[in-house]
C-alpha angles and dihedrals in degrees: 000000000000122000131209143194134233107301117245131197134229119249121263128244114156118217127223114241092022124126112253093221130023134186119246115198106204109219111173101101089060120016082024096058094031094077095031116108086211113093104221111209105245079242081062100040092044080050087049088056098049095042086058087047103054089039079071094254095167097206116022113191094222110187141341111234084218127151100280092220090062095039099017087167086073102042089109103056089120101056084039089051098048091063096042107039099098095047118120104262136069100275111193130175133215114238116176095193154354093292090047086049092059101040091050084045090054089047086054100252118160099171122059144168123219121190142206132185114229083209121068084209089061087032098062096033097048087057116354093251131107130245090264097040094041081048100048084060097046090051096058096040084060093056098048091051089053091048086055104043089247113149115237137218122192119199124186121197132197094042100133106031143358123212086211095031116043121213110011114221117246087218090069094046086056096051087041088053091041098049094043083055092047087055089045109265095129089166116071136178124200115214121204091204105191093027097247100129120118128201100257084057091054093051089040093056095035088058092044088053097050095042083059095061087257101134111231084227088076101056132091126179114229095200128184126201102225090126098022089258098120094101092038088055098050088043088063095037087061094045086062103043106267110138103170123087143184123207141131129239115255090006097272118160134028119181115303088207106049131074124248096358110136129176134347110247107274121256091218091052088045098046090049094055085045096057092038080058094048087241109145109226085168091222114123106238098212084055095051092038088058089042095060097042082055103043076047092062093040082062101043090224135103121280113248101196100107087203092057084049095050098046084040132081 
């Protein structure tokens, strides 16, 4: 078992411009252990959530109601959901279509994330579908969930970079965004997949979004670590407004079906540039630091927040 020392905290220096408080949504339960070789028993996964959740993670994607055969790490999110849904803390759950819906609906979720590649490559490899088809059924999952009174996400990958494609145009990220808030998705987060955004790229997309009447609230920013640029890339998300943001404690994950694409950007690394910054996530940093040593030796692999190496010993 790892063992730590006392925690320590980053120094503050407030910045001009910056939000005072931001959202985390916790994603390693689900986008975290997705990618991961290692099987985690549905009783660990369930310890992992309520750990995240007494460390104070506001929102905990909790499970994908996915074909098990295709993300067979996630073939247990109802019995996972069950045990976690009345936790204190928003608890949603991916559903890629119809099927996944109900599913997610028998299991009691009333909070869901659907998700669209920008490009028809990641499209067709995440889920062996193409763009339309992939769009018809989020289309009609949406409004089911409406019809319901279940609250929507939309993400969008690819949105940065594609490993087949090459550079991705911010004028399809901007028809993707507007079309997912004409079927109702008014929430969207944009997911740098293989981790190749800079952060030019992220103000460059964040201003064609909001010229386009898409408001910058609604946004969140989903970034992977592949090139370190993971803390550049928020940075430049908050300078333009953007106050919603995606990682995993302790970095775990990546995308099983893309090339290349390593670990989401780290919550620990994220909530110490946060305080540094004097921005409330309102998650307690010794909480989240244990959290990650143990998810690590749950995994039996080294831990990839810089922040939880450098705290540990």
């Amino acid at each position: 078992m790892t063992t730590t020392r006392e925690l320590g905290l980053p120094a503050v220096a407030d910045q001009p411009g910056l939000a005072d408080a931001v959202e985390i949504w916790e994603v390693s339960p689900r986008d975290g252990l997705q990618a991961e070789p290692t099987l985690v028993a549905a009783t660990t996964k369930v310890e992992l959530i309520r750990r995240l959740a007494a460390a104070g993670a506001p929102v905990i994607e909790v499970g994908s109601f996915v074909r098990a055969d295709r993300v067979p790490q996630m073939a247990d999110s109802s019995e996972v959901f069950a045990q976690v849904k009345s936790l204190p803390a928003r608890t949603p759950v991916l559903v890629p279509n119809v099927r996944g819906y109900e599913l997610a609906r028998a299991a009691g979720a009333d909070d869901i994330a659907v998700f669209l590649s920008v490009t028809e490559s990641f499209s067709r490899e995440n889920l062996g579908a193409s763009r339309e088809r992939m769009e018809g059924a989020v289309v009609q999952v949406t409004e089911r969930a409406k019809a319901d009174g279940v609250r929507v996400r939309g993400y969008l990958s690819m949105v940065f970079g594609d490993p087949w494609e090459g550079e991705v145009a911010v004028g399809e990220v901007v028809r993707l965004a507007q079309a997912m808030r004409s079927w109702g998705i008014e929430d969207l987060s944009l997911g740098d997949t293989i981790g190749v955004a800079t952060p030019g790229q992220v103000r460059a997309s964040v201003r064609a979004l909001a010229a386009d009447g898409i408001p910058v609230a609604s946004l969140a920013l989903h970034m992977h670590d592949t090139y370190g640029m993971a803390l550049a890339n928020v940075y430049a998300g908050l300078e333009e407004g953007v106050r919603i943001f995606d990682a995993a404690a302790g970095g775990t994950g990546g995308c099983p079906f893309a090339r290349s694409a390593t670990g989401n950007l780290a919550t620990d690394d994220l909530v110490w540039m946060l305080t540094g910054l004097g921005i409330r996530t309102g998650i307690d940093p010794d909480a989240l630091h244990e959290t990650s040593l143990w998810l690590a030796d749950v995994l039996r692999k080294p831990i990839t927040s810089r922040v939880a190496k450098a705290l540990a010993y």
